[in-house]
C-alpha positions as a LaTeX table, in Angstrom:
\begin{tabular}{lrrr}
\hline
Residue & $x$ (\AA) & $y$ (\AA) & $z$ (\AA) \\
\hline
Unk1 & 8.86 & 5.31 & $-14.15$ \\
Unk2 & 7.82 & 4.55 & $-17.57$ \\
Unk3 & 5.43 & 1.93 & $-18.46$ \\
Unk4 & 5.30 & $-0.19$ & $-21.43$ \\
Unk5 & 2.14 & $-2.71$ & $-22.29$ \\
Unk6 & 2.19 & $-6.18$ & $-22.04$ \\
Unk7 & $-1.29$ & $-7.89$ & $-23.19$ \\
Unk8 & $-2.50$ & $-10.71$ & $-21.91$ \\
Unk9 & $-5.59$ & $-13.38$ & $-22.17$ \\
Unk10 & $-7.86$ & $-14.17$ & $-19.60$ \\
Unk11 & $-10.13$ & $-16.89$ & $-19.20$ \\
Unk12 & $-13.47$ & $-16.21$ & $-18.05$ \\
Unk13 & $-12.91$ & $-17.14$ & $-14.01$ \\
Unk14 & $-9.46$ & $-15.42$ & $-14.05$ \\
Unk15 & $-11.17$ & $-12.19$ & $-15.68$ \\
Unk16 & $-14.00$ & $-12.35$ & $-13.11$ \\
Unk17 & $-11.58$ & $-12.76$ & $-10.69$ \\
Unk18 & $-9.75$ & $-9.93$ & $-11.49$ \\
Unk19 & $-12.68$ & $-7.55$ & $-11.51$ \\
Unk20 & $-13.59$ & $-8.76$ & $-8.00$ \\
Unk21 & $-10.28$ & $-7.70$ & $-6.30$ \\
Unk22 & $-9.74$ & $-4.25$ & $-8.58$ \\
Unk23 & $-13.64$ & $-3.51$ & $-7.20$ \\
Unk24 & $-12.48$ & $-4.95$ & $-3.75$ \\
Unk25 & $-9.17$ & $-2.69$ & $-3.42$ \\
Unk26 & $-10.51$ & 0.09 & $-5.09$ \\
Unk27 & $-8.00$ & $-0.27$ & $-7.95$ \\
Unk28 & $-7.74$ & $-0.35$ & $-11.46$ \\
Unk29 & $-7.25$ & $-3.77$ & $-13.47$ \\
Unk30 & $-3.74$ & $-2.71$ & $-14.09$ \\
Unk31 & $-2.76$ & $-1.11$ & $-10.86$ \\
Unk32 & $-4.40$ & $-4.80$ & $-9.37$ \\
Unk33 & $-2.37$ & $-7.00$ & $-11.83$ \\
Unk34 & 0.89 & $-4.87$ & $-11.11$ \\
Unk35 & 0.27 & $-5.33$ & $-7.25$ \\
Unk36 & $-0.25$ & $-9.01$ & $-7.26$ \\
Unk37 & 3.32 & $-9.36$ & $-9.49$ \\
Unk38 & 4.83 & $-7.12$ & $-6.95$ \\
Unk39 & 3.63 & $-9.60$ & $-3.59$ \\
Unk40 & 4.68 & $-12.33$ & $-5.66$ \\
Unk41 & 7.90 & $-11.11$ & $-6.25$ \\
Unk42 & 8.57 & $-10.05$ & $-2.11$ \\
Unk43 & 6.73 & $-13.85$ & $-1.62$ \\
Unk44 & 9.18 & $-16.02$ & $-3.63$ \\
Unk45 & 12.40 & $-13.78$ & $-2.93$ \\
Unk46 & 12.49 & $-15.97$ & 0.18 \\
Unk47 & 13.45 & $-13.18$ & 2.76 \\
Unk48 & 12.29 & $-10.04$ & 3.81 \\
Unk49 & 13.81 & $-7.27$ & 1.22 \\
Unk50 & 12.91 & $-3.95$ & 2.59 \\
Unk51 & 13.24 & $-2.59$ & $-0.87$ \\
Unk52 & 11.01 & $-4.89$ & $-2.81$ \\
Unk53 & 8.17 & $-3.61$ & 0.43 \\
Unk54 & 9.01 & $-0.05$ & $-0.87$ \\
Unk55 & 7.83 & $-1.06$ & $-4.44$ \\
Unk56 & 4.54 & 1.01 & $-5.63$ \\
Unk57 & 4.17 & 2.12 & $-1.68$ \\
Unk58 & 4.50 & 6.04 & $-2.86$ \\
Unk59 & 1.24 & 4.92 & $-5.45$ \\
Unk60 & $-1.39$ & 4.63 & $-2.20$ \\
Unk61 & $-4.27$ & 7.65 & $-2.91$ \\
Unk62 & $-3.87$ & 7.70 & 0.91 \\
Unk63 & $-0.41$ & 9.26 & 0.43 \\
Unk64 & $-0.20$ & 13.23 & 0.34 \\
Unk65 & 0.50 & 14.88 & $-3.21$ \\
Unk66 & 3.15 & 17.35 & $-1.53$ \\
Unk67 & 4.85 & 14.42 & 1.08 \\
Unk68 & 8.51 & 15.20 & $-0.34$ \\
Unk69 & 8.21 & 18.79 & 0.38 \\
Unk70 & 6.50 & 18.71 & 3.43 \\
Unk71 & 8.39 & 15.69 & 4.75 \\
Unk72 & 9.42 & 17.30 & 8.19 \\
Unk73 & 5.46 & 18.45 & 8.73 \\
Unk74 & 4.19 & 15.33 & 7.95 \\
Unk75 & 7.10 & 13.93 & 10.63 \\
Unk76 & 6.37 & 16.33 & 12.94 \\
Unk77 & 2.49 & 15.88 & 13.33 \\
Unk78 & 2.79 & 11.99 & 12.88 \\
Unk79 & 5.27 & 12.30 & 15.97 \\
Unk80 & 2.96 & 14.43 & 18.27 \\
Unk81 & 0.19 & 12.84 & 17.54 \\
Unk82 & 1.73 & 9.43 & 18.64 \\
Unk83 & 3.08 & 11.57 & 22.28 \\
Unk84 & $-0.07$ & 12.66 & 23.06 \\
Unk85 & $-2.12$ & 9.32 & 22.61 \\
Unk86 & 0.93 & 8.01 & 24.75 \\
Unk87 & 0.64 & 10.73 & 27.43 \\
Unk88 & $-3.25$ & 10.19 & 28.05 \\
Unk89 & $-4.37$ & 7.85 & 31.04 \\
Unk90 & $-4.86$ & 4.62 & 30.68 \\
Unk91 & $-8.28$ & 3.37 & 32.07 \\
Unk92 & $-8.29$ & 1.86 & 34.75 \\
Unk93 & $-9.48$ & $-1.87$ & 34.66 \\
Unk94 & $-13.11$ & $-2.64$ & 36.42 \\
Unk95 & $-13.30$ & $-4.77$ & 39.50 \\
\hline
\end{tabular}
């Protein structure tokens, strides 16, 4: 997706306040201002668009490099790791 700049001024409490949440999230100034537009944008649509959720979810660090090639591994593992924390005991509750 290709990004073009769009500049704009800050007062002094809205600046602060930016650097506080990119520091807080880990994020850059941009990647924090692009964020906010995109929960505003799933906020006032007034219902739940699955599509506007799937906006910038592919840019999370947490999200392997190689995850549409290795799709089905990444499925697979997910998936037996969720059976076996099913298939352990549950503890029994003390009397």
């Amino acid at each position: 997706m290709m990004k073009r700049p769009v500049q704009v001024y800050l007062d002094d409490r809205d600046r602060s306040v930016l650097d506080r949440l990119a520091k807080r999230l880990g994020l850059s100034k941009a990647d924090t201002v692009r964020e906010a537009i995109r929960r505003w944008a799933a906020e006032l649509s007034g219902d739940d668009d699955a599509v506007l959720r799937l906006i910038g979810g592919l840019d999370d660090p947490a999200v392997p490099t190689d995850l549409s090639t290795q799709h089905d591994a990444y499925a697979v593992s997910g998936f037996r790791a969720a059976r076996v924390a099913e298939s352990r005991p549950k503890p029994r509750p003390r009397k």
